[in-house]
C-alpha positions in Angstrom: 49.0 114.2 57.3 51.7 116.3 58.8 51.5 117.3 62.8 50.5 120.7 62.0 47.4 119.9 60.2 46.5 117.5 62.7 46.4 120.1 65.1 44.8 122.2 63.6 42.2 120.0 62.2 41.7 118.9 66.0 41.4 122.3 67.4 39.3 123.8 64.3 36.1 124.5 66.6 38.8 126.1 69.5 41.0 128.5 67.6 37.5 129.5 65.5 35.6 130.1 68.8 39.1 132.4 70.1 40.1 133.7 67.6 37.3 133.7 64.4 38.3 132.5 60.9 42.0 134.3 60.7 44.4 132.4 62.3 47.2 134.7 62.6 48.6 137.8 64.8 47.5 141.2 65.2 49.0 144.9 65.1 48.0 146.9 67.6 49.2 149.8 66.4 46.9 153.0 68.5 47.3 150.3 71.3 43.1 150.5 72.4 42.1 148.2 69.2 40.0 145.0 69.7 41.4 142.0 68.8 39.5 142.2 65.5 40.6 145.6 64.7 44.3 144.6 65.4 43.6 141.6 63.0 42.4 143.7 60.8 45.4 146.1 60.8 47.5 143.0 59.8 45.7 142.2 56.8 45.9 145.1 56.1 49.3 145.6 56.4 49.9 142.6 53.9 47.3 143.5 51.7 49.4 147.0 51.2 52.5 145.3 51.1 50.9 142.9 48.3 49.3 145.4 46.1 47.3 142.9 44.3 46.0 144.4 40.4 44.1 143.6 37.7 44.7 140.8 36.3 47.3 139.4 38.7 47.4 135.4 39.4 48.0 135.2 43.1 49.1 132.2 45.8 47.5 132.7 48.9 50.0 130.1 51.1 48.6 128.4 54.1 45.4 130.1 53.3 43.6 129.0 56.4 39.8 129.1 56.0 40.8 131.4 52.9 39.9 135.1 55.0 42.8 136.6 53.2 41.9 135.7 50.2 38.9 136.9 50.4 40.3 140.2 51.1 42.7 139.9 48.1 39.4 139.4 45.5 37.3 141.4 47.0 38.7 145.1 45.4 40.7 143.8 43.0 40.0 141.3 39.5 42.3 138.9 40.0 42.7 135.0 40.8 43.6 133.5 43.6 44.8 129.8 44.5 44.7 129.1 48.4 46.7 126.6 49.5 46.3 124.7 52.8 46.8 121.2 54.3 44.1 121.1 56.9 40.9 119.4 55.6 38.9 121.2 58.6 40.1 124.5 57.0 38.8 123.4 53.5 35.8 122.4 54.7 34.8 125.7 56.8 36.3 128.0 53.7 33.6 130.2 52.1 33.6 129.6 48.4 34.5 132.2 45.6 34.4 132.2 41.7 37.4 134.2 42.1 39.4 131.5 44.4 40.6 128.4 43.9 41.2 126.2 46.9 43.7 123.1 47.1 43.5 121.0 49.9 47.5 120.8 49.8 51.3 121.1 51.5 53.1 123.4 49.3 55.6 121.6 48.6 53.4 119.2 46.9 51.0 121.2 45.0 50.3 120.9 40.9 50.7 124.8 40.1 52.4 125.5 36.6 56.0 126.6 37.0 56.1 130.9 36.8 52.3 130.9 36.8 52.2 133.2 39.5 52.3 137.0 39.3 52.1 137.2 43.7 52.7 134.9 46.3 52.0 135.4 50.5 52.9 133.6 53.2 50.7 134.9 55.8 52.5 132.7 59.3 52.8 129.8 56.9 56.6 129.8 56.6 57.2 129.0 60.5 55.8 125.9 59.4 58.0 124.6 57.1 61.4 122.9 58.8 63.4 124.2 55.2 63.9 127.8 54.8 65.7 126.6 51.5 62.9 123.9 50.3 60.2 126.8 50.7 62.1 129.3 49.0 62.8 126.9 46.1 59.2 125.8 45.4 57.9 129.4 45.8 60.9 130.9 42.8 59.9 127.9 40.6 56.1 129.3 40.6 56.4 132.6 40.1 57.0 134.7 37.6 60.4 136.7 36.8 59.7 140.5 38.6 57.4 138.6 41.0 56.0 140.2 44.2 56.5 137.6 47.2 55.1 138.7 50.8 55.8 137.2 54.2 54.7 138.0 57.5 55.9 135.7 60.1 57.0 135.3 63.4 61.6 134.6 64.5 63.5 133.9 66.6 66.0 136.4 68.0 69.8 135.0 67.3 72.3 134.4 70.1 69.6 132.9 72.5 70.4 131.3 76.1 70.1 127.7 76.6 67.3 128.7 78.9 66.0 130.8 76.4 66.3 128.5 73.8 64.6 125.5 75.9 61.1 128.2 76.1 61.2 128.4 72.2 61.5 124.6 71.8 58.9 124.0 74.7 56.6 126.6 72.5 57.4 125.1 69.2 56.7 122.1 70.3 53.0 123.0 71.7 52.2 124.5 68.7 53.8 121.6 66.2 55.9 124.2 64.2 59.4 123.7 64.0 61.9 125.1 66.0 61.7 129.0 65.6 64.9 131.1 63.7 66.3 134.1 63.2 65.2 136.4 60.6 68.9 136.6 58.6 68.5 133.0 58.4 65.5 133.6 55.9 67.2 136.5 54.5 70.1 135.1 53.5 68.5 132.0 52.3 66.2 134.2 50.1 68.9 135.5 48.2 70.1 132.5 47.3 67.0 131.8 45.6 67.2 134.5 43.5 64.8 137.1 45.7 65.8 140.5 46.3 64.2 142.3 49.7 61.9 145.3 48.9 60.6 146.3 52.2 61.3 144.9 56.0 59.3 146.6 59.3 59.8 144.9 62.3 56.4 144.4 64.4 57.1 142.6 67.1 56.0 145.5 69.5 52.7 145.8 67.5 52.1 142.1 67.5 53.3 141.0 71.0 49.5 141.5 72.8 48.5 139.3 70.2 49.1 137.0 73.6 47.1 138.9 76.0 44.3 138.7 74.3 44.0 135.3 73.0 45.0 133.9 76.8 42.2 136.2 77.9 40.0 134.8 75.1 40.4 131.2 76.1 39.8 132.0 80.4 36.8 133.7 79.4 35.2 131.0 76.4 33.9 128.5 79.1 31.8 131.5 80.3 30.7 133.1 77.5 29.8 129.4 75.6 28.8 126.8 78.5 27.8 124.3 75.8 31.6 124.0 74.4 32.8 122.9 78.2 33.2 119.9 77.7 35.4 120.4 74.5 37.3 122.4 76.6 37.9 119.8 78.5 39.1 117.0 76.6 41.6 119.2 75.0 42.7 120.6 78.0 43.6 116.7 79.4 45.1 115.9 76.0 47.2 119.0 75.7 48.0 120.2 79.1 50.5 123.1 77.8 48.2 124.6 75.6 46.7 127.2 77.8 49.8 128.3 79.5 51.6 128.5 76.2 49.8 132.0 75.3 51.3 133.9 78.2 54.9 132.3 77.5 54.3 133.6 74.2 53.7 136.6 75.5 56.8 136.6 77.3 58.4 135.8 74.5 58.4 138.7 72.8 58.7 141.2 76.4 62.0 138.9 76.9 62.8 139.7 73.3 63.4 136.4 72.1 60.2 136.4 69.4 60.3 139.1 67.0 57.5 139.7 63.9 58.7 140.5 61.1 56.8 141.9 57.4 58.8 141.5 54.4 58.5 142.0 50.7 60.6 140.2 48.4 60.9 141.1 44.2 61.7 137.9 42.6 64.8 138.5 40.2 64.0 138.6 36.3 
């Protein structure tokens, strides 16, 4: 199991409790949203950028408990494979005829070579140490003309050793590799053949993301008295954990973190 999936099979109840069943950023974009509104706009976001249709065979990569993909089937006839490597994850998904889970990396899964109309990586890729690796599974699976999505979060280039030693410290709290810049993944895309569509920068939009998970977590042994003693135990085993949401948000007020929303076109 890699170090990722351990983590998050080990905090499954904590990040559920903070942050519900969509484990990724949100856009606040009016700047007075909840922190399920500004999820919301971020699915949103991708599920505009995605465009799924009719008919369209779609991989839904690092699915999570599947949330997005529930999203993807629910307007649109079309069939989805969700793809995660944390058991916990599988096991709290909500079933649909229309999705297909695997309890999977990636880079290991059994999908037929350009079987894929759509692909999204919704903060999957940060999770993969290979820009390259990624990129080369995900061409082999899809289709020529194919639609590929990827909202994630980068490092700014030129950083200061001091700088640089946050990121790590960050990284390394969160068992994701080593954050980089976004020309890294640009550059490596073309090389495998996909040609950028659409880019927005969002790092303003996604940067209270922070705020309000840190203020989630001071306020959970308050709200829910019984999960205490949870709490606890991950607080003694993973002593940065708590402080890593307000470096995170510091992060991206520094300028070091930047989100990023990008639509690639696979070349025919």
């Amino acid at each position: 199991m890699s170090t990722n999936a351990k983590l998050y099979d080990s905090l499954d109840l904590l990040y559920r409790e903070l942050w519900g069943k969509t484990l990724h950023h949100g856009l606040w974009i009016k700047g007075n949203e909840s922190p399920q509104q500004a999820r919301n706009n971020l699915t949103q976001a991708c599920l505009t950028a995605l465009a799924p249709q009719r008919g369209d065979t779609i991989a839904d990569i690092g699915c999570g408990y599947g949330t997005f993909s529930q999203l993807v089937v629910k307007d649109s006839d079309c069939q989805v494979h969700s793809l995660t490597n944390s058991l916990a994850q599988i096991q709290a998904a909500t079933s649909h005829p229309k999705i297909t889970f695997h309890y999977t990396d990636w880079l290991d899964h059994s999908l037929p070579p350009r079987s894929l109309d759509k692909a999204i990586a919704l903060e999957s890729l940060s999770h993969f140490s290979n820009f390259d690796t990624f990129l080369s599974a995900t061409s082999k699976s899809l289709r020529p003309d194919a639609l590929f999505v990827i909202s994630d979060w980068y490092a700014t280039p030129h950083l200061s050793p001091v700088e640089q030693l946050l990121l790590r410290h960050l990284a390394k709290t969160g068992a994701i590799p080593n954050w980089r810049p976004i020309d890294h993944l640009l550059t490596a895309a073309s090389r495998h053949h996909f040609t950028l569509q659409n880019h927005q920068n969002l790092s303003t939009q996604a940067a209270p993301t922070w705020t309000a998970f840190f203020k989630s977590a001071c306020l959970l042994p308050f709200q829910k008295p019984k999960l205490i003693p949870f709490l606890l135990k991950n607080a003694l085993r993973r002593p940065p954990l708590l402080i890593s949401f307000p470096l995170l948000r510091l992060a991206y007020h520094l300028g070091i973190l930047e989100y990023h929303l990008c639509i690639f076109k696979k070349d025919a």
